[in-house]
mmCIF entry with sequence, helices, sheets and N, C-alpha, C, O atoms, coordinates in Angstrom:
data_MODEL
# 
_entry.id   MODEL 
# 
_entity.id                         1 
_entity.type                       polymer 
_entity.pdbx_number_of_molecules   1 
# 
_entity_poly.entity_id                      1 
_entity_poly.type                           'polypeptide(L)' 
_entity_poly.nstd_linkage                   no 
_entity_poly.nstd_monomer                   no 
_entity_poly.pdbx_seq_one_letter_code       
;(UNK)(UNK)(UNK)(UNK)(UNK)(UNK)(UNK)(UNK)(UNK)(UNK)(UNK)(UNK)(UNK)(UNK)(UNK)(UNK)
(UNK)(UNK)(UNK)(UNK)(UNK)(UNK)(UNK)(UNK)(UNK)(UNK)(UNK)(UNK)(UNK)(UNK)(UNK)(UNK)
(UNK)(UNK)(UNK)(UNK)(UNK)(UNK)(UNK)(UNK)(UNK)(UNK)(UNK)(UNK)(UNK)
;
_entity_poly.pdbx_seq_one_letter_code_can   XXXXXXXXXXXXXXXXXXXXXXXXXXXXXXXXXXXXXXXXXXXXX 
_entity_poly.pdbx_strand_id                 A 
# 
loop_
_entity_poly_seq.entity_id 
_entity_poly_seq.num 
_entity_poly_seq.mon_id 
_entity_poly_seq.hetero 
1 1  UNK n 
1 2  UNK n 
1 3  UNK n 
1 4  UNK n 
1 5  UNK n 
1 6  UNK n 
1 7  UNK n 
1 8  UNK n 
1 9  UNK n 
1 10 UNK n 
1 11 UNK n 
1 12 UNK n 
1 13 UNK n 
1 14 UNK n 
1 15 UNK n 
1 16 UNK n 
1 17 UNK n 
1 18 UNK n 
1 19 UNK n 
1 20 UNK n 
1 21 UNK n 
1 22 UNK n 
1 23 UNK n 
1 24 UNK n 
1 25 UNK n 
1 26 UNK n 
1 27 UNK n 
1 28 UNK n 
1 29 UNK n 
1 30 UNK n 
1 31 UNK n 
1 32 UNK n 
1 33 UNK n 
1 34 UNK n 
1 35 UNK n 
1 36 UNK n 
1 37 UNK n 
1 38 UNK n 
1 39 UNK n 
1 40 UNK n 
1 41 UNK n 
1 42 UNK n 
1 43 UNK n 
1 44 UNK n 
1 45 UNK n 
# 
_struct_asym.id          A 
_struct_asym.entity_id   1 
# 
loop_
_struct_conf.conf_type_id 
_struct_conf.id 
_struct_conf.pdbx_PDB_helix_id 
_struct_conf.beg_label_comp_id 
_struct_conf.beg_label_asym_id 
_struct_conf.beg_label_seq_id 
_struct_conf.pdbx_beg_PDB_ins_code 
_struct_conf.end_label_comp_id 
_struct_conf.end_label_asym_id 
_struct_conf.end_label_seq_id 
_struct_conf.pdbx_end_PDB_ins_code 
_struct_conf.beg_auth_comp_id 
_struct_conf.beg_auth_asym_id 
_struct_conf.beg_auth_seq_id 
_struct_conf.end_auth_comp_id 
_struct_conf.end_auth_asym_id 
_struct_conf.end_auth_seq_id 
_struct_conf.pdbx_PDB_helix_class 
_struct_conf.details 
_struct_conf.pdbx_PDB_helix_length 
HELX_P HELX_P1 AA1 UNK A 7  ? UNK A 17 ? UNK A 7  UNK A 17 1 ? 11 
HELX_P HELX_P2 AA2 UNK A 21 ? UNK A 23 ? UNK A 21 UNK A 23 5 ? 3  
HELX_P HELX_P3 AA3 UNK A 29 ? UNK A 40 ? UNK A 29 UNK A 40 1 ? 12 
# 
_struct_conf_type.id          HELX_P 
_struct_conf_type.criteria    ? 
_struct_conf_type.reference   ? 
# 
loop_
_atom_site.group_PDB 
_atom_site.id 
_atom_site.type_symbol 
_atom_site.label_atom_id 
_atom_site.label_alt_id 
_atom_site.label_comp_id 
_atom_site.label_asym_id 
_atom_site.label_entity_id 
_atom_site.label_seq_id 
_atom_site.pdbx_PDB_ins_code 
_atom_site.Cartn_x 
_atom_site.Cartn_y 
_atom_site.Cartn_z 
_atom_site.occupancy 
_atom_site.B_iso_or_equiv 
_atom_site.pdbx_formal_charge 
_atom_site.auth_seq_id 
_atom_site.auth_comp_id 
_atom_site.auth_asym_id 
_atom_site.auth_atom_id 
_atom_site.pdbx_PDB_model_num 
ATOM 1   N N  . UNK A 1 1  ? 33.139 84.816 39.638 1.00 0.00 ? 1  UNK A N  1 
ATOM 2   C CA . UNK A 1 1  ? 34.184 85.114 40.593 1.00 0.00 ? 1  UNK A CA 1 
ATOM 3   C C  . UNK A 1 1  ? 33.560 85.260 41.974 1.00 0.00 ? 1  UNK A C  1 
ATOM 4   O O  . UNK A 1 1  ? 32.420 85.712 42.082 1.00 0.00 ? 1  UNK A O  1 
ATOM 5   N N  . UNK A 1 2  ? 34.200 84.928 42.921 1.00 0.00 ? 2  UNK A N  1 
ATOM 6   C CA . UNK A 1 2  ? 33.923 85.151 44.165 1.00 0.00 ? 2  UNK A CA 1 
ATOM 7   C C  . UNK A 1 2  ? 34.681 86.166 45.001 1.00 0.00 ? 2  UNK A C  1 
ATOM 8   O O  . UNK A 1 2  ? 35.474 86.543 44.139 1.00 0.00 ? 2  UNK A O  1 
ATOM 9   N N  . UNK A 1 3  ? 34.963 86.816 46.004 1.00 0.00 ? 3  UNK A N  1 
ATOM 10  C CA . UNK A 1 3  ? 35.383 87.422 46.499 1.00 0.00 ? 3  UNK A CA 1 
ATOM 11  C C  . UNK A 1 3  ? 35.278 87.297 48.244 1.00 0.00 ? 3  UNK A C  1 
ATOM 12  O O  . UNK A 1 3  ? 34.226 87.260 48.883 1.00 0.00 ? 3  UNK A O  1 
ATOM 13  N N  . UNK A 1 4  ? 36.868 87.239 48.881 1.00 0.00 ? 4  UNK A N  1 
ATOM 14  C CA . UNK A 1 4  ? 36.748 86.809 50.240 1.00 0.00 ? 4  UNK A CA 1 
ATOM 15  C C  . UNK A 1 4  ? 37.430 87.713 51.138 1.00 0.00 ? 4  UNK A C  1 
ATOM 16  O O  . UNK A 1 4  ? 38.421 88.128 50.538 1.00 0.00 ? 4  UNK A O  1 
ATOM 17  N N  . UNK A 1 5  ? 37.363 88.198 52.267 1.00 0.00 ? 5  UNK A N  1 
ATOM 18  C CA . UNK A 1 5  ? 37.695 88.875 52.925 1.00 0.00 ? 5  UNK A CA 1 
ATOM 19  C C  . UNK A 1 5  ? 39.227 88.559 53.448 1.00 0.00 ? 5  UNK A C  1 
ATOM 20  O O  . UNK A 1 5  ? 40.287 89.185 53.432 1.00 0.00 ? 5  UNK A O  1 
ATOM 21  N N  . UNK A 1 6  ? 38.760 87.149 53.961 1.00 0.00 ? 6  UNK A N  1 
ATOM 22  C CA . UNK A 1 6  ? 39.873 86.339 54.715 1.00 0.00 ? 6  UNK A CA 1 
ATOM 23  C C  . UNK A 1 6  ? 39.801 84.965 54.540 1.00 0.00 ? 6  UNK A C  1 
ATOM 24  O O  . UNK A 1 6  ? 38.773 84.319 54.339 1.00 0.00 ? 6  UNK A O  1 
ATOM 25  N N  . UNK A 1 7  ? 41.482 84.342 54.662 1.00 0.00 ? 7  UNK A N  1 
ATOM 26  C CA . UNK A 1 7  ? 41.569 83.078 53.935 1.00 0.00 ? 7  UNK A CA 1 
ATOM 27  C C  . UNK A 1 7  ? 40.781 82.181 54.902 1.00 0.00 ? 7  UNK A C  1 
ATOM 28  O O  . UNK A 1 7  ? 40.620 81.048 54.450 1.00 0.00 ? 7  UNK A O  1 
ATOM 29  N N  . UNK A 1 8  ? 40.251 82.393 56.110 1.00 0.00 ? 8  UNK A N  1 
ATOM 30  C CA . UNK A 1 8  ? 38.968 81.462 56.840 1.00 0.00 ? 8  UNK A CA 1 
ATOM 31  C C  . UNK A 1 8  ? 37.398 81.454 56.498 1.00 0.00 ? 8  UNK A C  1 
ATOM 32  O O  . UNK A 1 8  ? 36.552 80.602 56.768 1.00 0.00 ? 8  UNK A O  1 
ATOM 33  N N  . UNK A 1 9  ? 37.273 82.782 55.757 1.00 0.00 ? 9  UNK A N  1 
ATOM 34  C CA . UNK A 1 9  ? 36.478 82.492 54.777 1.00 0.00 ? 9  UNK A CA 1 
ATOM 35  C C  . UNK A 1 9  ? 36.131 81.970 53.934 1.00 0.00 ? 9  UNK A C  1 
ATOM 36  O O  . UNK A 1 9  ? 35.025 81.436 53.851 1.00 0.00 ? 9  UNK A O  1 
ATOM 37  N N  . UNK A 1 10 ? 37.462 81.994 52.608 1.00 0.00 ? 10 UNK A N  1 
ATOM 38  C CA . UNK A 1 10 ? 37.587 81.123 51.514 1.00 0.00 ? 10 UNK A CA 1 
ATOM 39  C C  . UNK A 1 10 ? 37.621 79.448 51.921 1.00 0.00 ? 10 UNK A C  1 
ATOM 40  O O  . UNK A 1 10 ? 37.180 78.467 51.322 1.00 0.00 ? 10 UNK A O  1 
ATOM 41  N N  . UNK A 1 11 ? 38.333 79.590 53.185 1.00 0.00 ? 11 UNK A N  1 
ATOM 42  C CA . UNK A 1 11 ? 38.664 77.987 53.340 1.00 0.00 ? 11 UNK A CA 1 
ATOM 43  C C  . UNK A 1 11 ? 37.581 77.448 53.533 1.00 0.00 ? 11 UNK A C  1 
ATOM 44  O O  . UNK A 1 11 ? 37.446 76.372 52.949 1.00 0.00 ? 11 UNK A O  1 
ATOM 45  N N  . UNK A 1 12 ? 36.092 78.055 54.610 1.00 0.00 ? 12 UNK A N  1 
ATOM 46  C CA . UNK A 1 12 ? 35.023 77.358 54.913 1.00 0.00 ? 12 UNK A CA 1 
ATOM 47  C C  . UNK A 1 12 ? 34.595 76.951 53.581 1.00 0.00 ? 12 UNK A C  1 
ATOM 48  O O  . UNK A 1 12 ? 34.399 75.785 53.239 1.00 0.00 ? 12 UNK A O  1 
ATOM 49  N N  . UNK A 1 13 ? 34.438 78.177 52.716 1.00 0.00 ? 13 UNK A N  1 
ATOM 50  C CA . UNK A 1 13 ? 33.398 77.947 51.525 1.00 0.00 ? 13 UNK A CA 1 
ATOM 51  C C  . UNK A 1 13 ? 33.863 77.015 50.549 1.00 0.00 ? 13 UNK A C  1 
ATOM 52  O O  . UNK A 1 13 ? 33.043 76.501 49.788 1.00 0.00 ? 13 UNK A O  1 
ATOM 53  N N  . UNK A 1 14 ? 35.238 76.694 50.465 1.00 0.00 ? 14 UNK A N  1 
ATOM 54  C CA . UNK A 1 14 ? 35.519 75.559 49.647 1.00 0.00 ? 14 UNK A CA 1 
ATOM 55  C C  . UNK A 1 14 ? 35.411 73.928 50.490 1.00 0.00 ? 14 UNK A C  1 
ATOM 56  O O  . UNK A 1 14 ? 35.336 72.854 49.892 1.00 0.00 ? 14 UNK A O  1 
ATOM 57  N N  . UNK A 1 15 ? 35.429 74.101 51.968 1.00 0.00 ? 15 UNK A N  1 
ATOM 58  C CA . UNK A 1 15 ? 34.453 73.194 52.289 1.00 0.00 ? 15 UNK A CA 1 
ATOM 59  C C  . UNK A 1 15 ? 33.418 72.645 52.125 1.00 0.00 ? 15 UNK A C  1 
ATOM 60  O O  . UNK A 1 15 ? 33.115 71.595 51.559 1.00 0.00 ? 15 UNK A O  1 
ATOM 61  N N  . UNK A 1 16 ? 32.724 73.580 52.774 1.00 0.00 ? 16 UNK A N  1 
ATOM 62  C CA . UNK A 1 16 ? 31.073 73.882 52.094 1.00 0.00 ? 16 UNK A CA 1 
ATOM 63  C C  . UNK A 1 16 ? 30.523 73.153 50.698 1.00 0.00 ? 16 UNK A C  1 
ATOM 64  O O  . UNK A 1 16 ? 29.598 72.340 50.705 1.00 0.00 ? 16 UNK A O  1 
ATOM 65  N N  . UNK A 1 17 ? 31.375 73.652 49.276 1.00 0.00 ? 17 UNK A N  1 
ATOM 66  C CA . UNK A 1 17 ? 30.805 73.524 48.373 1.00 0.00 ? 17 UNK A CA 1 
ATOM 67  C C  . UNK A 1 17 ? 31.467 72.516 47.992 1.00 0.00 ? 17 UNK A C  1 
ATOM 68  O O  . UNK A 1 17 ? 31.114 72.140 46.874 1.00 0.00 ? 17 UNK A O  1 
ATOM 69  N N  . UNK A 1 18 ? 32.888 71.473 48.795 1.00 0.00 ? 18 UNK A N  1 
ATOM 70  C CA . UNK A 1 18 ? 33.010 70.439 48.296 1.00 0.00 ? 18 UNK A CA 1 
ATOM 71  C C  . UNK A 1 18 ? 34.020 70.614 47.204 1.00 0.00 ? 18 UNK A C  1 
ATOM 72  O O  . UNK A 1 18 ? 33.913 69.875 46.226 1.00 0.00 ? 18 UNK A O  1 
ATOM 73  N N  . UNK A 1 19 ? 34.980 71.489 47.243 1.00 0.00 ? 19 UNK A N  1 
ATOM 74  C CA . UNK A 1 19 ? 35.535 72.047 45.962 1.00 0.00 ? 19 UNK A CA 1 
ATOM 75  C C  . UNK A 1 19 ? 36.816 71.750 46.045 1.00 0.00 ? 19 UNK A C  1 
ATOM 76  O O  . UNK A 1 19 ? 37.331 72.057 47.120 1.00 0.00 ? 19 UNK A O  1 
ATOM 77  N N  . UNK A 1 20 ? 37.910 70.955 44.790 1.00 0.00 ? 20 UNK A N  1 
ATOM 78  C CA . UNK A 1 20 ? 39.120 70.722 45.084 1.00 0.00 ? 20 UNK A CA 1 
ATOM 79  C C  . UNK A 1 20 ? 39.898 71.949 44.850 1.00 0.00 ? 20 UNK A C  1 
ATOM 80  O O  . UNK A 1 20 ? 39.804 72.653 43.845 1.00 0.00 ? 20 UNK A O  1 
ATOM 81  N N  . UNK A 1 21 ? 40.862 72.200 46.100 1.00 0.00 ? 21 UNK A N  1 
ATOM 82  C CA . UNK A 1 21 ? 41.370 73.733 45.907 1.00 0.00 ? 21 UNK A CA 1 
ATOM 83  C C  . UNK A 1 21 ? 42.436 73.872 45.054 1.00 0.00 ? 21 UNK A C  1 
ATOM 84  O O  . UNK A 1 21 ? 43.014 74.935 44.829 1.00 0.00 ? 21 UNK A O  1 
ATOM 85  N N  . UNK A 1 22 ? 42.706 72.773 44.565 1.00 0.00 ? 22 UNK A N  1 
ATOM 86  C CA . UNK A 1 22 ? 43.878 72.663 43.125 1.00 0.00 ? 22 UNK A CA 1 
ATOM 87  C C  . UNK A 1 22 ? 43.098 73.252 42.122 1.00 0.00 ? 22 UNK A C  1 
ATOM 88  O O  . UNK A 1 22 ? 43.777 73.289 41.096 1.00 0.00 ? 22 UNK A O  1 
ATOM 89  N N  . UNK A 1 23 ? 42.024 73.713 41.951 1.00 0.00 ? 23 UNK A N  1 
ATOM 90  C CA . UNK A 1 23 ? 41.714 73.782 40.866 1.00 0.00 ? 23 UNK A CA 1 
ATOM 91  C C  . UNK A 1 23 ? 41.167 75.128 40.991 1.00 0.00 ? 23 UNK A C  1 
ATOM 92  O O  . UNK A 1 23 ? 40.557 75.481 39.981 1.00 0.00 ? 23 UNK A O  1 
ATOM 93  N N  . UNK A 1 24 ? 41.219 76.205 42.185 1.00 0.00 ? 24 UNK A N  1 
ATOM 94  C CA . UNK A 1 24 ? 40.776 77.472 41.957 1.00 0.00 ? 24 UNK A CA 1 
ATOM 95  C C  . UNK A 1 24 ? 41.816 78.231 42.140 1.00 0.00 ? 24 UNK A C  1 
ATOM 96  O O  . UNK A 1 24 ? 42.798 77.841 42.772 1.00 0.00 ? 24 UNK A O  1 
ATOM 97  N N  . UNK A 1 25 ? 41.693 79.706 41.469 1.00 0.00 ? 25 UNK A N  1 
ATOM 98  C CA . UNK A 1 25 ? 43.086 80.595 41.778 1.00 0.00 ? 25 UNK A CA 1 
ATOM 99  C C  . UNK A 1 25 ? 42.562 81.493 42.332 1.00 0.00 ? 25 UNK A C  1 
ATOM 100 O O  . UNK A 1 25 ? 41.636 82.192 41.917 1.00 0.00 ? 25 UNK A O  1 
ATOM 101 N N  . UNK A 1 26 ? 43.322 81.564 43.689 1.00 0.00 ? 26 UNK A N  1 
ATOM 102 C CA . UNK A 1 26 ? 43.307 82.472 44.933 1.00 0.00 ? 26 UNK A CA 1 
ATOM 103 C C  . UNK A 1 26 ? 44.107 83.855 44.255 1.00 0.00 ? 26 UNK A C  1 
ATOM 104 O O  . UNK A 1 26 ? 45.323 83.757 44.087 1.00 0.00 ? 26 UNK A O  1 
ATOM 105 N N  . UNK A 1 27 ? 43.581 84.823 43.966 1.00 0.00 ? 27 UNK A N  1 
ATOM 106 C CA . UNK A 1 27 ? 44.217 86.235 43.514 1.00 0.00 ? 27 UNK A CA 1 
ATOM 107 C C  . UNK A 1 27 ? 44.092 87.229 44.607 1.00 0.00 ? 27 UNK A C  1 
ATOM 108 O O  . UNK A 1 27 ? 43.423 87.154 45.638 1.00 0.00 ? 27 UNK A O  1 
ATOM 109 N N  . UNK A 1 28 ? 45.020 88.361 44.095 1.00 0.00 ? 28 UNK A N  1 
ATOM 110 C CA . UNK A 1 28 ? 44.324 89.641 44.953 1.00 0.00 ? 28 UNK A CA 1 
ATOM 111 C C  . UNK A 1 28 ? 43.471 90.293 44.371 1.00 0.00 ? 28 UNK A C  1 
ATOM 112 O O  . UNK A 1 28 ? 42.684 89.729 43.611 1.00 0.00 ? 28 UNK A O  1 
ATOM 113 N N  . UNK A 1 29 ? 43.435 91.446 44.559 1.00 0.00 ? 29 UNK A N  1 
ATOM 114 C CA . UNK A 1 29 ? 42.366 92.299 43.949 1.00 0.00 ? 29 UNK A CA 1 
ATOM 115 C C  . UNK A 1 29 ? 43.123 92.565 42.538 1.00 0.00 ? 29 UNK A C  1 
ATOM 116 O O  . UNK A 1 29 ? 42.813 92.267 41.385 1.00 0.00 ? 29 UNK A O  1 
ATOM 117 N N  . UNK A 1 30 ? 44.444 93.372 43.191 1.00 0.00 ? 30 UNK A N  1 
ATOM 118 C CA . UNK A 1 30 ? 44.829 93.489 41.778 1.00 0.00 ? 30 UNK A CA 1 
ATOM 119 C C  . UNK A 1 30 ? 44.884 92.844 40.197 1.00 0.00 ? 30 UNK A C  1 
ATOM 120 O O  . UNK A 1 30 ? 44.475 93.210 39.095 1.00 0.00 ? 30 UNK A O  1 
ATOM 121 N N  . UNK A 1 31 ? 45.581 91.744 40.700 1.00 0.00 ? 31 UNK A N  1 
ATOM 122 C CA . UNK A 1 31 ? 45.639 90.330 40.063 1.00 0.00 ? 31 UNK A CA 1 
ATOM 123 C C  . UNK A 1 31 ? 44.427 89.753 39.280 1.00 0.00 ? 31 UNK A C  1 
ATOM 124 O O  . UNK A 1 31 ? 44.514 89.230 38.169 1.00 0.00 ? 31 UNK A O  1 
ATOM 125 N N  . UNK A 1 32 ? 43.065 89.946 40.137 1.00 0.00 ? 32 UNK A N  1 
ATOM 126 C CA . UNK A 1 32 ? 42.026 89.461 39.896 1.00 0.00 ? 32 UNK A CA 1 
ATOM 127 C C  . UNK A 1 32 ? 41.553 90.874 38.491 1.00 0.00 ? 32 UNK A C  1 
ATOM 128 O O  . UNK A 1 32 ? 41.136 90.791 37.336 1.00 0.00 ? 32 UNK A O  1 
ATOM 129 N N  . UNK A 1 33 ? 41.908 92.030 39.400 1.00 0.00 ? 33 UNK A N  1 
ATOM 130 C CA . UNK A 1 33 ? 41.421 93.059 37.810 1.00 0.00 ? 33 UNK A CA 1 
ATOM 131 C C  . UNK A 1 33 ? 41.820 92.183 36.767 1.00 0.00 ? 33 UNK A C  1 
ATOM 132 O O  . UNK A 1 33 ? 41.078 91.418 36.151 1.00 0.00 ? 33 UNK A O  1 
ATOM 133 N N  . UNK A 1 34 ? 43.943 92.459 36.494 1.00 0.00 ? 34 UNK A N  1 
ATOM 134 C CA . UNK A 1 34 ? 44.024 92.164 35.516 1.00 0.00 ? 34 UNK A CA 1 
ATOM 135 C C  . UNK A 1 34 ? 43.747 90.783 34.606 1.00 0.00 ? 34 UNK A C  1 
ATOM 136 O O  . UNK A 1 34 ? 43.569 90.803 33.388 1.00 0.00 ? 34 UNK A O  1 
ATOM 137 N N  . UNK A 1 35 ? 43.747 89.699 35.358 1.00 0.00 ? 35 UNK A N  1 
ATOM 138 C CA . UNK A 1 35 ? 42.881 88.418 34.429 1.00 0.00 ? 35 UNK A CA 1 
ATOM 139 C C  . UNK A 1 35 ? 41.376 88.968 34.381 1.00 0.00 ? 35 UNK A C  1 
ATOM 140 O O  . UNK A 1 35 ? 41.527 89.589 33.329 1.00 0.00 ? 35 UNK A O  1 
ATOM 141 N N  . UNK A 1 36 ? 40.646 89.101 34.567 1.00 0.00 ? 36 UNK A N  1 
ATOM 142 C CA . UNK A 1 36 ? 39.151 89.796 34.234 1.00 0.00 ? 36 UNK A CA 1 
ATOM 143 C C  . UNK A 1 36 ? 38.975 90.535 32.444 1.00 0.00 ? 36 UNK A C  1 
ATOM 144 O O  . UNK A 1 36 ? 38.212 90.296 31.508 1.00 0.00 ? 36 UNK A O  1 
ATOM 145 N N  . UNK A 1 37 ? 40.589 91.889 32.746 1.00 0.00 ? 37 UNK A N  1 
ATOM 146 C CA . UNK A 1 37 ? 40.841 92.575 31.785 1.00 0.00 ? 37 UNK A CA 1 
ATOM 147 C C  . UNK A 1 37 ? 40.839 91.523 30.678 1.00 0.00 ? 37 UNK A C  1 
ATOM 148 O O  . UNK A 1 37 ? 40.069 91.562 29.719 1.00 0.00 ? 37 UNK A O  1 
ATOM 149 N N  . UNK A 1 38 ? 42.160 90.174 30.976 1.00 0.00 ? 38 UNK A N  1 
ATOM 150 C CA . UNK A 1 38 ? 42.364 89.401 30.012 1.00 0.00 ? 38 UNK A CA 1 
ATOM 151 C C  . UNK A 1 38 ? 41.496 88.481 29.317 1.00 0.00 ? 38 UNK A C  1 
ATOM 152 O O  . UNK A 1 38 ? 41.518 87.993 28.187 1.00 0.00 ? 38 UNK A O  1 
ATOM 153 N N  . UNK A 1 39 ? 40.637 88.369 30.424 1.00 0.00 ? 39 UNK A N  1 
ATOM 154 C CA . UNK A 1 39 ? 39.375 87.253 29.941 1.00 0.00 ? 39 UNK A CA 1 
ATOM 155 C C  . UNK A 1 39 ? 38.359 87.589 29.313 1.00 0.00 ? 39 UNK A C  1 
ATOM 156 O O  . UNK A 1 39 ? 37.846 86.811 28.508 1.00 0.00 ? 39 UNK A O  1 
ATOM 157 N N  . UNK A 1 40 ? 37.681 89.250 29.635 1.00 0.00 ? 40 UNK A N  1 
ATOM 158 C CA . UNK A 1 40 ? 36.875 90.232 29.351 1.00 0.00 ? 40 UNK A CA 1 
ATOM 159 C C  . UNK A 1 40 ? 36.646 90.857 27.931 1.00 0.00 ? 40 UNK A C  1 
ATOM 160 O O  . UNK A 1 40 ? 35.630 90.981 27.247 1.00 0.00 ? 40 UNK A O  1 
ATOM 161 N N  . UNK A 1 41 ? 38.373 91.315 27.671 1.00 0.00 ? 41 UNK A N  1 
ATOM 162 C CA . UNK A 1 41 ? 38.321 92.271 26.597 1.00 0.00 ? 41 UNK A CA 1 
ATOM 163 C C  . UNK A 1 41 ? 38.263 92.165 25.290 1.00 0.00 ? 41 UNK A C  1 
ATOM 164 O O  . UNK A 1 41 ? 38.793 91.175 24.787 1.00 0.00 ? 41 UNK A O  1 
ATOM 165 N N  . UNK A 1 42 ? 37.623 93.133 24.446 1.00 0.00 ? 42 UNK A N  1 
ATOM 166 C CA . UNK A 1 42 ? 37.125 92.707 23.200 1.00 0.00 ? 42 UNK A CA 1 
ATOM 167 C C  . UNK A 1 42 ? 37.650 93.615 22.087 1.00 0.00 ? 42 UNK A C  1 
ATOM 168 O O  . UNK A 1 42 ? 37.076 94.474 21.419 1.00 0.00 ? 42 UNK A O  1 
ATOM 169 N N  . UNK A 1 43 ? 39.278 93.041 22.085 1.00 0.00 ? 43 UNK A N  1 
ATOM 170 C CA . UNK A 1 43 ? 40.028 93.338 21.266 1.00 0.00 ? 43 UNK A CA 1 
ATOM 171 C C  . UNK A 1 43 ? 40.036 92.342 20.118 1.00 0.00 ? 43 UNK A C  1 
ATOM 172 O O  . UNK A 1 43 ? 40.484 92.876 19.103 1.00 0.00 ? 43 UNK A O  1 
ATOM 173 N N  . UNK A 1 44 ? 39.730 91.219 19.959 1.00 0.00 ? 44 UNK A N  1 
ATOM 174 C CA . UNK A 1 44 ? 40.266 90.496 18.760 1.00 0.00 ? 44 UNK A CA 1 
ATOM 175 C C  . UNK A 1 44 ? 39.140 89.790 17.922 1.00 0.00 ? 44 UNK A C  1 
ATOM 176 O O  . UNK A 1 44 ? 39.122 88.683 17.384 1.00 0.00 ? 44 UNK A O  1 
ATOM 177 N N  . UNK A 1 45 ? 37.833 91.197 18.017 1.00 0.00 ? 45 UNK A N  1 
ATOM 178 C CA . UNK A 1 45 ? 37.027 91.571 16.821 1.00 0.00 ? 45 UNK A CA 1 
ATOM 179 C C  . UNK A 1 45 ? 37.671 92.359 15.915 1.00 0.00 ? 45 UNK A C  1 
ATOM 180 O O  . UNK A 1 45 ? 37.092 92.724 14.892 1.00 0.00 ? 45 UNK A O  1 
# 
């Protein structure tokens, strides 16, 4: 995960690295917890 202050931030760095922006999801913080939670957790041992 990355984390950006401001969307002129994010925008350089997906310049930068050449990256199609269809394919990343811009979250908030919040948002970003809960997929983390979803991706993270180790319930279905």
């Amino acid at each position: 995960m990355n984390f950006f202050c401001k969307e002129k931030e994010y925008n350089i760095w997906i310049e930068e690295m050449e990256l199609d922006k269809s394919e990343i999801f811009c979250l908030n913080v919040n948002e970003a917890i809960k997929v983390s939670k979803m991706l993270f957790s180790v319930t279905d041992i």
